[in-house]
N, C-alpha and C positions, 0 to 999 in steps of 0.2 A: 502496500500500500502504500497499511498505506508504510507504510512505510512511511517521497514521497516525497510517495506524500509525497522533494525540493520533490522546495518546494514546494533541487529545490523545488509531490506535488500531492499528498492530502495532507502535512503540517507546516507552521511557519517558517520555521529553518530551512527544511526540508525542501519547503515550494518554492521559498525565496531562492536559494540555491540551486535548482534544477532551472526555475525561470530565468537568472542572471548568467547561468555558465553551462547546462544542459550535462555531460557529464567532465565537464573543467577539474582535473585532480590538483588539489594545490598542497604541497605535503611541506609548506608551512610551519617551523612546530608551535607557535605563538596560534597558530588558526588553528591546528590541531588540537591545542588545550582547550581552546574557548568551543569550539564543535566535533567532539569527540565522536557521540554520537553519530551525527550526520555525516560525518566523514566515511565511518564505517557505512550506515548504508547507502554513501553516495557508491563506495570501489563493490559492494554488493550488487547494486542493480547494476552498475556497470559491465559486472563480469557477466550477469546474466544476460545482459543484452547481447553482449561477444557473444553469447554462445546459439542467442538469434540469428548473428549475422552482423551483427555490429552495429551500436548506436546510431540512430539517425540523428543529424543536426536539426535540431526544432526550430523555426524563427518565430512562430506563435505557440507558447506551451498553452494547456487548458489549465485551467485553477485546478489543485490536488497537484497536482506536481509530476500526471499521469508521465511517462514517456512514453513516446508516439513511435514503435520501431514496426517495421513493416515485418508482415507474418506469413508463412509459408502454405498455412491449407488450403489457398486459393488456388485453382487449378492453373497452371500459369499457358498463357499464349502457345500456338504448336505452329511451327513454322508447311506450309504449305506445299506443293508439287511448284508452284508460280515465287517459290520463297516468299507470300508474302505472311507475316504471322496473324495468327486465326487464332480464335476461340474453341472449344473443345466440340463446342454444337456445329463449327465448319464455320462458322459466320466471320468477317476479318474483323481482328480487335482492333479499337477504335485507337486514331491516332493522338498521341502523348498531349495532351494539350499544354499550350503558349504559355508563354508570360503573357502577351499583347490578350490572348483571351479571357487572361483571369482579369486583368486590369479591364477590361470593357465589361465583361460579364457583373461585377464589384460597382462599376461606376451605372450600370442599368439599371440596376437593383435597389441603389441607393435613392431615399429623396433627394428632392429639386435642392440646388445646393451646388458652390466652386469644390473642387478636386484638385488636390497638387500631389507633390511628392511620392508618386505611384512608383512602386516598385515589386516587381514578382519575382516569379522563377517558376517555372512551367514543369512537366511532370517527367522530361526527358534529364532534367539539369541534376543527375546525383552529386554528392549521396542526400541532398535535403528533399523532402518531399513539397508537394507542390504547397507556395503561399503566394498572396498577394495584400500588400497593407498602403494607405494610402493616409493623406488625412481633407476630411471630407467639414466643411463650413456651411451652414444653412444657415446662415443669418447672425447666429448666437454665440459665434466662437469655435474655432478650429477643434478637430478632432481625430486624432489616431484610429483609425478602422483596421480590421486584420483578419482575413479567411485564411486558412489552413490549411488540407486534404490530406489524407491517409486512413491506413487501414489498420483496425485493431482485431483481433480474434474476439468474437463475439463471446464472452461466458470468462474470458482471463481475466488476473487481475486488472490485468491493465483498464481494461473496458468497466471495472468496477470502479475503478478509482477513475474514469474519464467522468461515468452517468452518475454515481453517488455524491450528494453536498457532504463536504465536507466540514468536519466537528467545527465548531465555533470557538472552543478553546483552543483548538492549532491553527486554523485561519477565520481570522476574525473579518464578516459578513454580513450584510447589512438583512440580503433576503437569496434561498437559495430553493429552487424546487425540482425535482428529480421523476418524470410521468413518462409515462407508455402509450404511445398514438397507437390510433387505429392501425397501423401497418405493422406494428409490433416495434417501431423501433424507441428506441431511450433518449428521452431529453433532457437536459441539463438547464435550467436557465438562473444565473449567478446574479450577484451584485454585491460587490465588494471592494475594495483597495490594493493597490497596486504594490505595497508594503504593508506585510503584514502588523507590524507595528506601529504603522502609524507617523512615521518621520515626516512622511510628505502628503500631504490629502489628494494624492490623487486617486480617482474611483477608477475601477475597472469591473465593466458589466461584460457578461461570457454567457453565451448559449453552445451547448455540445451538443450534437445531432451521432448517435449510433443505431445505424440501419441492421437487423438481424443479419446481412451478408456481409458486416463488418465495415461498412463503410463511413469515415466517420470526418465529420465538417463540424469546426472551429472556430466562432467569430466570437472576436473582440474589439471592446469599442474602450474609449478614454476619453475621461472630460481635459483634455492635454493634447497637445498637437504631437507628443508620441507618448510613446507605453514610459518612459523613463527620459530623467536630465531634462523636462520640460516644464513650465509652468502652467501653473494647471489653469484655463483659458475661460472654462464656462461652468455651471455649477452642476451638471451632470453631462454625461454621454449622452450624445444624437440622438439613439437609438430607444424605444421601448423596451420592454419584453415582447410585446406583442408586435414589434417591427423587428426585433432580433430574433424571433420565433420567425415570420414570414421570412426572414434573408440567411435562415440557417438550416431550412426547410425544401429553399428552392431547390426542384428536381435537377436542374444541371450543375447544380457541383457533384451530386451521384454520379452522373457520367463522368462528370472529369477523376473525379474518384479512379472509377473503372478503368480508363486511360493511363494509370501508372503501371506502367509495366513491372512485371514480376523481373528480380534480378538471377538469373542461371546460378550466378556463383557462391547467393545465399545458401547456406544448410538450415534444412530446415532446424527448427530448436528439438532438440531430444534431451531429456532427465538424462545425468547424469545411473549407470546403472549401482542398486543401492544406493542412491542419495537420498538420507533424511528430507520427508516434507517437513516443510517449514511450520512451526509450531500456530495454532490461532491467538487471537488477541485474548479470546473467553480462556484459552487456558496457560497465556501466559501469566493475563492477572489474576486467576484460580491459585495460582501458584505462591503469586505475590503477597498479593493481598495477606497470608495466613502470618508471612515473616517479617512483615512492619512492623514495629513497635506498637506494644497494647497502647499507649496512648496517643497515638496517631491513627485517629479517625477517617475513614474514608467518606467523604463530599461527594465523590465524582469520577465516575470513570469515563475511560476511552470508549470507542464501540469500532473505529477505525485504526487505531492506534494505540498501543500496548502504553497508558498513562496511568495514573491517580489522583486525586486532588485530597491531601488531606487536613487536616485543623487540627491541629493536638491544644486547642485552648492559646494560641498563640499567634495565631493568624492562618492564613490559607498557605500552603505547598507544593507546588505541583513535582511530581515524583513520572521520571520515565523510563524504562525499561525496555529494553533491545537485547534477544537473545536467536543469536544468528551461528547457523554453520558456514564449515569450509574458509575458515578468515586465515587459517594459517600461513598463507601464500601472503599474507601483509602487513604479516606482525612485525617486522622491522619498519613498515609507514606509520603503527600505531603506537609503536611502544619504543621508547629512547632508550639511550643507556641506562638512565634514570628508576628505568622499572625494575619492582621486585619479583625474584624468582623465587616463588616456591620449594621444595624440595620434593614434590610431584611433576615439576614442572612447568606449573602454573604463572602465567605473568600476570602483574598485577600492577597500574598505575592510578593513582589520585592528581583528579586533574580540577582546582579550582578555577573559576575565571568569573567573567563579568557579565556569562550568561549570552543574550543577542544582544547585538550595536543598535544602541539605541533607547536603552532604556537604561538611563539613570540609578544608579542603586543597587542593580542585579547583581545578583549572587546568585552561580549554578557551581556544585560542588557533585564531580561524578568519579566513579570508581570502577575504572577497566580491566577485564579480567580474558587470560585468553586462555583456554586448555590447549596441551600438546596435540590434539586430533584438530585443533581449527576451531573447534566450541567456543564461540564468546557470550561472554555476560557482560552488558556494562549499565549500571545503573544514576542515572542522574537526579538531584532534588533543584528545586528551587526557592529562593524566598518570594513567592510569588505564586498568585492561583492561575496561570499561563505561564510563557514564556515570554509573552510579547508585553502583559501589562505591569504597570508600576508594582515597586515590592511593599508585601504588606508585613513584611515581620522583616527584623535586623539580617537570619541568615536562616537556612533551608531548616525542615525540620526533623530534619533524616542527621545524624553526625554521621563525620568520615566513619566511624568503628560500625554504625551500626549499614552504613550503606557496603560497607566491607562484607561483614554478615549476610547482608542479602546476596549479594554478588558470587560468593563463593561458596555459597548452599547448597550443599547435595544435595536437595530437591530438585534442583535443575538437571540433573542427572537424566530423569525422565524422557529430555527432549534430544539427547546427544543420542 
């Protein structure tokens, strides 16, 4: 998920992060203390992506932080007796569409209104899949617009974390609703902030469109003449919902959709054989939950994201937990010389920092543990009920000894 989630895409580090740099490795060790976490599942979804076929460059992510990698079960194009490439039904598959397409088809669609700064990339131009983003003026102040194309495996996660709103404590949203049209397909329609924490008030309102055939269309709008480094120009986005429903709807981004060609030299993704499935969120906090301190109350859980929020009589918490295979290939990125080794093995680093940029006061104290097979546990607290909002108590409510405890509990045994 979410993971993610980056973003940086279903929590606020996470979205942030996957929307600013997509999968950007920065091995940083100053960045590394402050988003331990994140780090880990950014080289996570990274390797899994590799094992797709390799990340695609997003130039529009969706809110959640989903990554957009093209997928294999689609039957790909069969080249012809006349070479020219067909469909499996014999029909010929439709050709790559334009940049010059997407930029007219974008400015059709939109109300009456000046256009400048068009810019696309058509469905032939890898490895990004097709977008075109413009910013579009009706009278009231310039606005960043942005469609997107590609295709997601209908039932993955990925496509969970495109069509599900994401939790309010990891991205903070004004309104978000998640419905099934008549055609079976999933709609997304968002309205939220371009920063998860709030630095900059710029809004960004998103409609996801996922078609049962996997086809999945991206618009984003901004009250800013771009997505970032712009002032924010009018007091909301162009668009409605119900004008970002009609432009995320239109039947010809489907086809242009279809128009991406499948790449020969992709593999398809196959599980590793014997690789642990990844644990669910209900039983990683099942687990958690019982090894908190009795007087640390739990407020609040995740439902997308393995979190807690708890009060021990001293302010709100927020507590988050990541427990991930196969890390061992990068525990020389996570762990310095600094860390302790076990006499099982086990590494073991305390990493305090200042939490996210941007919020005054923070304090995030987490405790990174790697087992010799790749098993990691790392658990993070906060002085703060999110991560994004002002702290409501001096420091977390979890101390280093007892986030130590949590982290290296054989309970967790269960999921290795």
């Amino acid at each position: 998920m979410p993971v993610e989630h980056d973003e940086e895409q279903f929590e606020g580090r996470l979205s942030d992060a996957l929307h600013d740099a997509g999968d950007r490795f920065d091995a940083d060790r100053t960045a590394l203390v402050a988003a331990g976490l994140t780090r880990g599942r950014r080289l996570r979804l990274r390797r899994r992506a590799a094992v797709a076929g390799g990340v695609a460059g997003v130039a529009l992510v969706g809110v959640g932080g989903a990554l957009l990698v093209p997928w294999g079960s689609a039957p790909a194009p069969q080249p012809s007796s006349s070479g020219v490439a067909e469909q499996p039904s014999g029909t010929p598959a439709p050709a790559p569409v334009t940049a010059r397409e997407l930029i007219t088809t974008l400015e059709e669609l939109l109300p009456e209104g000046k256009v400048s700064a068009q810019e696309a990339r058509g469905a032939a131009d890898e490895p990004v899949p097709p977008y075109v983003r413009l910013v579009h003026d009706d009278g009231k102040g310039p606005a960043a617009v942005g469609v997107s194309l590609n295709r997601i495996e209908p039932g993955s996660d990925q496509a969970r974390q495109t069509t599900d709103c994401p939790d309010k404590a990891l991205v903070p949203h004004d309104s978000c609703v998640s419905t099934r049209l008549s055609d079976g397909s999933l709609l997304k329609l968002f309205q939220g902030y371009e920063y998860p924490d709030r630095r900059v008030d710029t809004k960004l309102w998103s409609a996801d469109l996922l078609t049962p055939t996997g086809q999945h269309v991206a618009v984003s709008e901004w009250n800013a003449a771009a997505e970032k480094d712009a002032p924010v120009s009018r007091s909301e986005p162009p668009l409605s919902t119900d004008r970002l429903k009609e432009l995320v709807t239109a039947e010809v981004w489907r086809g242009y959709v279809d128009s991406i060609p499948e790449d020969p030299k992709k593999p398809t993704a196959t599980a590793a054989p014997g690789a642990p499935a990844e644990p669910t969120v209900e039983a990683v906090l099942g687990t958690l939950v019982p090894l908190l301190p009795k007087d640390a109350k739990v407020v609040e859980k995740g439902s997308d994201y393995s979190y807690v929020v708890v009060d021990d009589g001293k302010g709100r918490s927020y507590v988050q937990i990541d427990v991930q295979h196969g890390m061992g290939d990068v525990a020389g990125e996570l762990f310095g010389d600094d860390a302790e080794e076990l006499p099982d093995g086990t590494l073991v680093a305390f990493r305090p920092s200042g939490g996210d940029k941007g919020v005054e006061g923070a304090v995030m104290w987490t405790v990174d543990t790697l087992r010799t097979d790749g098993f990691r546990v790392a658990v993070s607290a906060f002085n703060a009920g999110t991560q994004h909002d002002a702290p409501s108590r001096e420091t977390p409510a979890l101390t280093e000894k007892q986030l130590r405890e949590i982290a290296l509990s054989p309970q967790w045994d269960e999921f290795r």
